[in-house]
C-alpha positions in Angstrom: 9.8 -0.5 30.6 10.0 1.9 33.7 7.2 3.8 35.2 8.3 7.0 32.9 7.5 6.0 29.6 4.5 3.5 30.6 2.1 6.4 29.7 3.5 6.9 26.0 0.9 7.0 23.6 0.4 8.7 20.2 -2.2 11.4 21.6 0.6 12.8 24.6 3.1 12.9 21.9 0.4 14.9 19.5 -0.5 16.8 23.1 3.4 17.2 23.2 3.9 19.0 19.6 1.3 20.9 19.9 2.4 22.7 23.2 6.5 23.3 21.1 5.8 23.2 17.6 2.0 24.5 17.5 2.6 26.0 13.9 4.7 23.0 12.2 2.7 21.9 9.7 3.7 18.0 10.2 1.3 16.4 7.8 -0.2 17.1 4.1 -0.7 16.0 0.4 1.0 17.1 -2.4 -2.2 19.1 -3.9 -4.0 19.8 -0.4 -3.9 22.1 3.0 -1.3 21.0 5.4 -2.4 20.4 8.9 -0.6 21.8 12.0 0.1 20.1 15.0 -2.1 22.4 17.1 -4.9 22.4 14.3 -4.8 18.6 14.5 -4.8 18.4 18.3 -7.9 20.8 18.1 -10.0 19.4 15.7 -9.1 15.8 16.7 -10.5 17.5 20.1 -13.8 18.5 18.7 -14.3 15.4 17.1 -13.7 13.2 20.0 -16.7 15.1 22.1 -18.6 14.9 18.9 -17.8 11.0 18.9 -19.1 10.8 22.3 -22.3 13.3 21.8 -23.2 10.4 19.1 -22.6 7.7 21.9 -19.1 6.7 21.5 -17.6 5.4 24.8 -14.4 4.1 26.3 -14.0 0.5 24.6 -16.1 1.2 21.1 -14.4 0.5 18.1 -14.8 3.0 15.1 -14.1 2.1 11.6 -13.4 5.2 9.3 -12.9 4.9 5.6 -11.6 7.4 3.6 -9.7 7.8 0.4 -5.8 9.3 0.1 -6.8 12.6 -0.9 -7.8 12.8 3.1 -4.8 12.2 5.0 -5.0 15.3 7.1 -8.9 14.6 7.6 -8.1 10.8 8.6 -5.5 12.2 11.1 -8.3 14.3 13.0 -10.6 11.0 14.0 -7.5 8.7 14.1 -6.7 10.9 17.0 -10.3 11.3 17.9 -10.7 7.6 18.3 -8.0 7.3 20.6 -8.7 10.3 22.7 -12.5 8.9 23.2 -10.5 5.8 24.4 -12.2 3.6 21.2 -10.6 1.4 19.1 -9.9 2.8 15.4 -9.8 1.1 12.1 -8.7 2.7 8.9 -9.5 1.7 5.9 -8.8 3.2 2.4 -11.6 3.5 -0.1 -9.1 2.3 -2.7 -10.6 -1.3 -1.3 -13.4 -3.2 -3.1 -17.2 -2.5 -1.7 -16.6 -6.4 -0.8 -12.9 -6.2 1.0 -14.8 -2.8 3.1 -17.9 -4.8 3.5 -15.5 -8.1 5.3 -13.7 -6.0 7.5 -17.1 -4.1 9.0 -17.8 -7.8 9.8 -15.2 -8.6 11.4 -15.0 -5.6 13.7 -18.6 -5.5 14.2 -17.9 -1.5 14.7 -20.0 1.0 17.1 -19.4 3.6 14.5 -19.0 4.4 11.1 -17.1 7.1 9.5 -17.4 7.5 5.9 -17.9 10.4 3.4 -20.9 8.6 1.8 -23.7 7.3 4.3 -23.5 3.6 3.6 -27.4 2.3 1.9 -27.7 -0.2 5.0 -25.4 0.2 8.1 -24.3 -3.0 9.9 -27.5 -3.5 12.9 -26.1 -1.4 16.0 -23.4 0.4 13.9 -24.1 4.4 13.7 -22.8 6.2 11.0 -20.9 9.9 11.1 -20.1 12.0 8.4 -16.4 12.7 7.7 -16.9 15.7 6.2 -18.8 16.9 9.4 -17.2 19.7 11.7 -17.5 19.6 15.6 -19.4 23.3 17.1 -17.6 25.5 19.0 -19.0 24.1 22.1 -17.5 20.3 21.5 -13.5 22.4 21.9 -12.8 21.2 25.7 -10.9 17.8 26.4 -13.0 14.4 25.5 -13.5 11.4 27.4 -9.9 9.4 28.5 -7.8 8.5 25.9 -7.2 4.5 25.4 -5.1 2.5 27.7 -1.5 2.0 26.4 -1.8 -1.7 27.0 -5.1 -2.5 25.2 -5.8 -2.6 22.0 -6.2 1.1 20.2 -5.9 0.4 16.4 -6.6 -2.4 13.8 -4.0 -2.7 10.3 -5.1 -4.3 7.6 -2.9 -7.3 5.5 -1.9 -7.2 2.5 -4.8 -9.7 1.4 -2.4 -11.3 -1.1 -3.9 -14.7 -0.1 -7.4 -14.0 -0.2 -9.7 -11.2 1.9 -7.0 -8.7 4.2 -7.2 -10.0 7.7 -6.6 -7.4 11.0 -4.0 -7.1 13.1 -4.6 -5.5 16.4 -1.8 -3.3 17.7 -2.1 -1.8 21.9 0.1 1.9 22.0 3.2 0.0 24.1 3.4 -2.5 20.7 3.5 1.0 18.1 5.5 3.4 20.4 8.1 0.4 21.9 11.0 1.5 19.8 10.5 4.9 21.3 9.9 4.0 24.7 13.1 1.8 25.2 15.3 4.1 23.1 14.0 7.2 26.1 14.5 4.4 28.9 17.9 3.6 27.8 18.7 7.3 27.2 19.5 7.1 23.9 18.3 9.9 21.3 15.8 9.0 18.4 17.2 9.5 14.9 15.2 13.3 13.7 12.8 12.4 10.9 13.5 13.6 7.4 12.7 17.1 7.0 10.1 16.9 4.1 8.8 13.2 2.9 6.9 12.1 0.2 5.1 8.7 0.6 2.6 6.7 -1.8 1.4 4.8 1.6 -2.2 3.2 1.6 -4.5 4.0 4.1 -5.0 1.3 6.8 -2.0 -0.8 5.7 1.2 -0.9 7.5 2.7 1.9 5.2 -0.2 3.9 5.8 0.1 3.3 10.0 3.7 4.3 9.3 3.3 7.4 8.0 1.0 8.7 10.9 2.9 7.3 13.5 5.7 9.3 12.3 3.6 12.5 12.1 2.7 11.8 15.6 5.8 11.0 17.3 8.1 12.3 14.5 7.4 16.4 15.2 9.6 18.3 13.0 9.1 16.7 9.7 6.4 17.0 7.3 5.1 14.2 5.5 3.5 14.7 2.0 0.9 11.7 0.4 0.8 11.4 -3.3 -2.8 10.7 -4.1 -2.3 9.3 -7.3 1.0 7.4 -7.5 1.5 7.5 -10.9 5.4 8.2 -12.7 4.0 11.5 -14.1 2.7 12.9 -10.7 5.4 11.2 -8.6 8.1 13.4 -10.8 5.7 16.4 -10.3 5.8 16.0 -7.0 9.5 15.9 -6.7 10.1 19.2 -8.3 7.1 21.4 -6.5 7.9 20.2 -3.1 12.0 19.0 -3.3 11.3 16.2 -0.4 15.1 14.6 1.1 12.6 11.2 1.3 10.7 9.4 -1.0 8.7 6.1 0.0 8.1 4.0 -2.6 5.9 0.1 -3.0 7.9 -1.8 -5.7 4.5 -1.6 -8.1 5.1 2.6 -7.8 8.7 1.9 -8.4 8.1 -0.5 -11.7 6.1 2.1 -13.0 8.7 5.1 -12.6 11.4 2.8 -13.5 9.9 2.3 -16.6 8.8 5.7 -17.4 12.3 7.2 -16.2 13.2 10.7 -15.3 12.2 12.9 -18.6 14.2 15.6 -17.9 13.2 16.0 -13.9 16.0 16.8 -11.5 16.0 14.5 -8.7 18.9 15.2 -7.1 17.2 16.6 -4.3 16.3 13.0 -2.9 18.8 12.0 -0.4 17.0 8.6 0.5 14.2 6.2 -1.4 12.9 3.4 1.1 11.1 0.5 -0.8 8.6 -1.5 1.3 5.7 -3.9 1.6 6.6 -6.3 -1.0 9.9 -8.0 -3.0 11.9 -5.7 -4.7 14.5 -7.4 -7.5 17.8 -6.0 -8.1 17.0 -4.4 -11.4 14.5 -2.5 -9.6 16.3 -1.1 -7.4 19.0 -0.3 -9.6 16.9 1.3 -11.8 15.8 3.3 -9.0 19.6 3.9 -8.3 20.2 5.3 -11.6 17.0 7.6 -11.3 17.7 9.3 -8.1 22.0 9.6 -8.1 21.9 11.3 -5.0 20.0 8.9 -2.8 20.6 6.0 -1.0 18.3 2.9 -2.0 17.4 1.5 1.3 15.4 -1.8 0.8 12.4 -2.7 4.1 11.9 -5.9 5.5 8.5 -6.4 7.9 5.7 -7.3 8.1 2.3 -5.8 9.4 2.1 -8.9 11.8 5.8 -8.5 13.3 6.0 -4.6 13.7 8.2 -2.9 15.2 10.6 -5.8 14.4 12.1 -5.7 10.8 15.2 -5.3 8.9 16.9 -2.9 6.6 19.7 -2.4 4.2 21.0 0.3 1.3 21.2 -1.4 -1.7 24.9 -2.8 -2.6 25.0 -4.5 -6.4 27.4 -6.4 -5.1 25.3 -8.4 -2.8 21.8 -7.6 -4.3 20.2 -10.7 -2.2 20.8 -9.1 1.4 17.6 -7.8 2.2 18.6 -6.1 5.1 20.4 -6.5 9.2 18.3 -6.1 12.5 16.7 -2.8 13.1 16.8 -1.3 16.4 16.9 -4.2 19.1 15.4 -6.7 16.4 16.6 -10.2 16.5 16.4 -12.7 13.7 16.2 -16.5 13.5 16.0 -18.8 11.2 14.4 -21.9 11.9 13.1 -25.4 10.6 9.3 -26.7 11.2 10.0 -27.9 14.8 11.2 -24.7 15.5 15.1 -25.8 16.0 17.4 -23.0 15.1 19.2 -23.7 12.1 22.9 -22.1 11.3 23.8 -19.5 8.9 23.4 -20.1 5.3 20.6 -23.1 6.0 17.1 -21.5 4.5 14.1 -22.2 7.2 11.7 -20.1 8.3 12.8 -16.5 9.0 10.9 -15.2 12.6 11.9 -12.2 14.1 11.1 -10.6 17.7 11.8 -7.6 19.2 12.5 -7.4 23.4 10.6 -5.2 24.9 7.6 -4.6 23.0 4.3 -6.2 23.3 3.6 -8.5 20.2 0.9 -8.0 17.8 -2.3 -10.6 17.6 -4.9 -11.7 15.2 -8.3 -9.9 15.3 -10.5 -12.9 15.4 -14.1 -10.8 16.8 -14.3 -8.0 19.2 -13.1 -9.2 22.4 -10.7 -12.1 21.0 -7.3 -11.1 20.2 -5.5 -14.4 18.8 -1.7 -14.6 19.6 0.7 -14.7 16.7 3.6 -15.4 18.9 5.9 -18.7 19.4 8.1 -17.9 22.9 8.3 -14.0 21.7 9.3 -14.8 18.6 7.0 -14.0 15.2 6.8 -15.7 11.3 4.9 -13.3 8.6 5.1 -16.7 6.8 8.7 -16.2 4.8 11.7 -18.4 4.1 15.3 -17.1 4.1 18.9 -17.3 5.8 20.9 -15.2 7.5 24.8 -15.4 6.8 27.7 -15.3 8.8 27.3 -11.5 9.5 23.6 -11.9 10.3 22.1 -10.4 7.3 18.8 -11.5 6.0 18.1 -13.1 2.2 14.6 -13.9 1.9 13.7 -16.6 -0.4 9.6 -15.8 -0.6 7.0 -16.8 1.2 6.4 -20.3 2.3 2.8 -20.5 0.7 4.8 -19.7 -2.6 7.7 -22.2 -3.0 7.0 -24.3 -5.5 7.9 -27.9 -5.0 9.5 -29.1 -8.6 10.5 -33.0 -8.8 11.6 -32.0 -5.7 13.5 -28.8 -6.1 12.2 -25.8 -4.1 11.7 -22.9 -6.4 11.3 -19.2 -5.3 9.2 -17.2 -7.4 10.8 -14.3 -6.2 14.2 -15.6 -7.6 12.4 -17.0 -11.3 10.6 -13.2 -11.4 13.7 -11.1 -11.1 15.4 -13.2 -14.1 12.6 -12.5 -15.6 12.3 -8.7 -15.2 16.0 -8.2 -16.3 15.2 -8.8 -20.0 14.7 -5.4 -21.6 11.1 -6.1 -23.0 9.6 -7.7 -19.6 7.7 -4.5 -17.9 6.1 -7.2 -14.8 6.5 -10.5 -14.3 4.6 -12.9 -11.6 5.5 -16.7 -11.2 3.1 -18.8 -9.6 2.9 -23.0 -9.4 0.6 -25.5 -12.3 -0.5 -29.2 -10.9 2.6 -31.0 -12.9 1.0 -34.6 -11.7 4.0 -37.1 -10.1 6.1 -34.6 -10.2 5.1 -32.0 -8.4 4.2 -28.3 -9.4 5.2 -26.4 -13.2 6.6 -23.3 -13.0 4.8 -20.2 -14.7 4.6 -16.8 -15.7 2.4 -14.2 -16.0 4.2 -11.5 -18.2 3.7 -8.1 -19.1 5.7 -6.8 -21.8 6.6 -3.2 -22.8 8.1 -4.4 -26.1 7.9 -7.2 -28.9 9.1 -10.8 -27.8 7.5 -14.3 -27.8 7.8 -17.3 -25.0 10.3 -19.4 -26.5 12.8 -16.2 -26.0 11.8 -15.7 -22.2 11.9 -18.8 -21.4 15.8 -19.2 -23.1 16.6 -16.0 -21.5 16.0 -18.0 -18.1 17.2 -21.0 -19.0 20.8 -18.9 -19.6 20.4 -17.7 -15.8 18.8 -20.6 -13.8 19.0 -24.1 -13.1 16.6 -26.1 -15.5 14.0 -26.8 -12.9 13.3 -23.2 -12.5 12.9 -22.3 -15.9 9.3 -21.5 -16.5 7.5 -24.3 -18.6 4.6 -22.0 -19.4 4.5 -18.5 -20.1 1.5 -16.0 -20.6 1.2 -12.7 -21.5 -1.0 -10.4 -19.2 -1.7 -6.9 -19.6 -1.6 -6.3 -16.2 -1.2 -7.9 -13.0 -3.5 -8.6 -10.4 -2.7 -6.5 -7.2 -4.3 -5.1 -4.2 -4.8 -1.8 -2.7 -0.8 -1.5 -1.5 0.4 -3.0 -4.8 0.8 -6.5 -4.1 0.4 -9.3 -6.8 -2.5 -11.3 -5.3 -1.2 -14.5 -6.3 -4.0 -16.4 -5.8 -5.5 -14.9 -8.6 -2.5 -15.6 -11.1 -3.4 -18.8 -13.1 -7.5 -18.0 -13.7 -6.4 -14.9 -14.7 -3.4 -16.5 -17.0 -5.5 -19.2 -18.2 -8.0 -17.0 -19.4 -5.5 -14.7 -21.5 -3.8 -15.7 -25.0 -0.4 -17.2 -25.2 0.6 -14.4 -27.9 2.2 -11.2 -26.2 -0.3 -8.5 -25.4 2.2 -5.3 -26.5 1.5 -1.6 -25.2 0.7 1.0 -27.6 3.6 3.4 -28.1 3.5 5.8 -25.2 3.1 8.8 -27.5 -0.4 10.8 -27.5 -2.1 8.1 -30.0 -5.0 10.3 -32.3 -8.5 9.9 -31.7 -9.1 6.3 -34.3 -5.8 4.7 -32.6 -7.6 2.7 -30.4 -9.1 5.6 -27.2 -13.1 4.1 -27.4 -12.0 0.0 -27.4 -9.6 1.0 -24.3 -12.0 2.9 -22.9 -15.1 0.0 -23.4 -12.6 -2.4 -21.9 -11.9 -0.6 -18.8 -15.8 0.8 -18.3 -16.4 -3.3 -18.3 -13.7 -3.8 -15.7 -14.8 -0.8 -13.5 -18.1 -1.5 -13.1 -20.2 -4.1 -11.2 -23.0 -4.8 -14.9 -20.8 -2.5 -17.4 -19.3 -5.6 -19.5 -23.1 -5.6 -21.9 -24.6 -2.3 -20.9 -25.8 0.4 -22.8 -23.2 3.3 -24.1 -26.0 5.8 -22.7 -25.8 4.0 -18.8 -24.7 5.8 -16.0 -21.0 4.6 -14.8 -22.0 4.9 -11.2 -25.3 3.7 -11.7 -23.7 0.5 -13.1 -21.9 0.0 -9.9 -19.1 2.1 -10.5 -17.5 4.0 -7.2 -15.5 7.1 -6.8 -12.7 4.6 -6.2 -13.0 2.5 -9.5 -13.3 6.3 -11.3 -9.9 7.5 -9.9 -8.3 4.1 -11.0 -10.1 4.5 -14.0 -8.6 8.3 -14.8 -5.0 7.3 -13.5 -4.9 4.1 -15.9 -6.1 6.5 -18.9 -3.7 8.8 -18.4 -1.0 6.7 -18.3 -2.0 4.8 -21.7 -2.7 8.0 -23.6 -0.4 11.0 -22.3 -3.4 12.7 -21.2 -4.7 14.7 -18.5 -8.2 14.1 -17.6 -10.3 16.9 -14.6 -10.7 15.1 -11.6 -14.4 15.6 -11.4 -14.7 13.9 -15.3 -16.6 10.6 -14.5 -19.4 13.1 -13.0 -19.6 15.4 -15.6 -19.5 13.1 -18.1 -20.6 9.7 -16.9 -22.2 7.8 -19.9 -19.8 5.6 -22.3 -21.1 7.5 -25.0 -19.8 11.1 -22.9 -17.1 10.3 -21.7 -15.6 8.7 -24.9 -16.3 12.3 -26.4 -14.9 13.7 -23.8 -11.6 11.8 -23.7 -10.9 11.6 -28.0 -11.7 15.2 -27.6 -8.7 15.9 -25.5 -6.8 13.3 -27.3 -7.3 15.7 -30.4 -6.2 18.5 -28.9 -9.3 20.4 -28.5 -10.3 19.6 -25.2 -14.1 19.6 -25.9 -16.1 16.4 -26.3 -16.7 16.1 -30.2 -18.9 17.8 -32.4 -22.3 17.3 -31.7 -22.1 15.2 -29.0 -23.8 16.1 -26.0 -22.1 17.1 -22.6 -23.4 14.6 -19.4 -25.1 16.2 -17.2 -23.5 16.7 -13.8 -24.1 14.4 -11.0 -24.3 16.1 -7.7 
């Protein structure tokens, strides 16, 4: 890169805006304030000197958690961090105490940013309150800003595998595309004018979204907080985005619930990221949202900026997408030898010009993930003739059967094209001599048993592939981003019946159709000791967290048609009162039942 753009970071682009477009409002959620890009370069300004006043210095590393209802609050220390010249890590309360608890571990942070002071920080970790403000004295320019070349921010995985791992990322590896576009003199497509996202905090869909309110300037980008169908469609009619982001767990789920009357016609594009999307699904999506363009991601948080893209065309529904920007794309065996089109291997992908990403092993070590340039996220695939991609799944995930490869990508989108199959996961069974047994995890929106699933596959795939085992889940396991944790699959199958576990009708059920049993079920799931405790126990006391409450509400919602107040775990946090509280609504009233008594409210 030439001497011009070797200075690029996120905070002179933010600097940048800021002197334009001071009054843009660039960044916001779909309930909350927007923030401005000279509000954000001010308060981000404040923070920093209140960073270093609490003994932050060039070369700390800051962890900040905070939930999605704080995207404009996130931005102000993400850009704090980096104007101290510290490293930042975000991280989404929307992960387990334990998944948090991990990744302070491995950062070994100098600070802590948290809503909540933590009930024993890590020794030599200080903790700050994100909700604190800087005084009017803390307003002039902080300490350096971090080095382009160095490390500035850690991603988290997916943790599909086990515990997320981190990804460390310098400013020349996030701002590359940028850079070489400016040095080649070429002009950077605008950003959409108003975009609605269901990104995660800390994730690669999360880092996406603020790198494009940072370098993106004239467009506004709007989180949904709960990414549910009925708030997703709400969404779409207050705030009439041209962009909608989607995971393919948020797309099931709207899929399934469909438009109900909305007008979405106003979306010109809907990108789906972060995990396998099946043709179904994004046809579904295409009949949803006539006037957009499906336009299906490849990437991966460890390749980034390289990836590949591609609008969805039913008549090739296994492209996954061509090169973006100055991507390349190989496809390789084991030994690394380049294999030709149409021969599946190991997809790895580089991009020239920008710095590669490495493997946070402890502060100071940086592991490369690099082979000669060139990066594998772990995938199998081909590229055809033309140099689009088809990915196959990842390599951890084939399933060896008598010798067959099986994807469980390909077995999971047969699947999911009968009309009763709501979800479907396929993961591998120790077969013996020969070799894995395919099976299923299946959620089902309607009546049907395994022997028609499994001849509904046997009609559409070879007989290897044909599940040999199929169980009926209510739900999948999935992380923070949406991803099915597969490594969770078969004790979670094993331990559920054989029979299909059918949904409720989705209409408002009355208060003896089954509100209380739900509700037990789900008070045992969301807490660490609720499975045998009292009806009169305190939800948070049992271990509950403010996360586990929103997941909690949203799930509620969705299985009764209901709309429960934010705060209502607080106010009513006993089994007892918030079961009164919920057949209440359910009957229309809106008050807990007769004669039982309101929870008292937890400050």
């Amino acid at each position: 890169m030439s001497g011009s753009t070797t200075r690029l970071t996120r905070v002179s682009l933010l600097r940048r805006n800021a002197a334009e477009r001071p009054d843009h409002v660039v960044l916001a959620t779909v309930d909350g304030p927007g923030l401005s890009h000279r509000e954000w370069d001010v308060r981000s300004d404040g923070l920093a000197k209140l960073l270093a006043e609490r003994g932050l210095r060039p070369g700390g590393r800051v962890v900040v958690v905070l939930g999605e209802e704080d995207w404009t609050l996130l931005a102000c220390w993400h850009a704090a961090v980096l104007k101290a010249g510290a490293t930042v890590l975000p991280v989404s309360s929307r992960f387990t105490a334990a998944e948090v608890a991990g990744l302070v571990a491995d950062v070994l942070p100098t600070h802590l940013v948290t809503r909540e002071r933590p009930v024993a920080p890590p020794a030599g970790t200080r903790w700050v309150d994100a909700a604190e403000e800087p005084s009017a004295t803390t307003a002039a320019r902080p300490l350096p800003e971090v080095p382009p070349a160095e490390v500035s921010e850690l991603v988290c995985t997916s943790g599909t595998t086990g515990r997320p791992k981190l990804i460390a990322c310098s400013e020349e590896n996030l701002l590359a595309p940028l850079a070489l576009a400016a040095d080649s003199g070429h002009v950077v497509p605008a950003e959409p004018e108003r975009s609605l996202h269901s990104a995660v905090i800390g994730t690669a869909g999360g880092q996406r979204v603020l790198n494009g309110a940072y370098t993106g300037g004239g467009g506004l980008h709007l989180g949904l907080v709960e990414p549910t169908p009925r708030r997703l469609l709400d969404a779409v009619a207050r705030h009439r985005p041209d962009r909608v982001g989607l995971v393919p767990a948020v797309a099931a789920a709207l899929v399934r619930a469909g438009a109900g009357g909305y007008d979405l016609t106003c979306v010109r594009m809907v990108t789906v990221s972060t995990a396998a999307a099946t043709p179904a699904l994004l046809a579904g999506l295409q009949e949803l949202f006539p006037a957009a363009r499906i336009l299906r991601m490849y990437g991966a948080t460890e390749i980034l900026p390289a990836g590949a893209a591609a609008f969805f065309d039913p008549a090739r529904p296994e492209v996954v997408g061509a090169p973006v920007g100055r991507t390349r794309i190989s496809v390789r065996d084991e030994s690394f030898a380049v294999l030709p089109p149409g021969r599946t291997g190991r997809v790895w992908l580089r991009y020239p010009g920008a710095p590669p990403r490495g493997l946070w092993v402890a502060p100071g070590t940086v592991r490369p993930l690099d082979r000669e340039g060139w990066l594998w996220a772990g995938d199998l695939g081909s590229v055809d003739g033309d140099g689009l991609l088809s990915v196959e799944g990842r390599a951890d995930d084939v399933l060896n059967v008598a010798g067959t490869r099986v994807s469980p990508a390909e077995v999971e989108a047969v699947l999911a094209g009968h009309p009763a199959v709501a979800d479907a996961a396929v993961y591998g069974e120790a077969g013996g001599d020969s070799g894995d047994r395919v099976a299923a995890a299946v959620v089902v929106g309607s009546a049907v048993d395994a022997a028609e699933l499994r001849r509904f596959a046997a009609e559409r795939l070879a007989r290897q592939k044909v599940p040999s085992t199929v169980r009926f889940v209510p739900e999948l396991p999935r992380g923070a981003t949406g991803k099915v944790r597969r490594h969770l699959l078969a004790g979670l199958a094993a331990a559920e019946p054989a029979a299909p576990v059918v949904p409720e009708p989705t209409g408002r059920p009355g208060p003896d159709a089954g509100p209380e049993a739900f509700l037990r079920g789900l008070w045992a799931e969301h807490t660490a000791d609720g499975a045998g405790a009292d009806s009169g126990a305190d939800f948070f006391d049992l271990g509950g967290t403010s996360l586990e409450a929103m997941l909690m509400l949203t799930r509620l919602e969705e299985r009764f048609s209901v709309e429960l107040p934010a705060d209502a775990l607080y106010t009513h946090p006993t089994l007892d009162g918030f079961t009164a509280l919920l057949t209440g609504l359910l009957a229309g009233s809106g008050e807990p039942r007769e004669g039982a008594d309101r929870d008292g409210h937890r400050p």
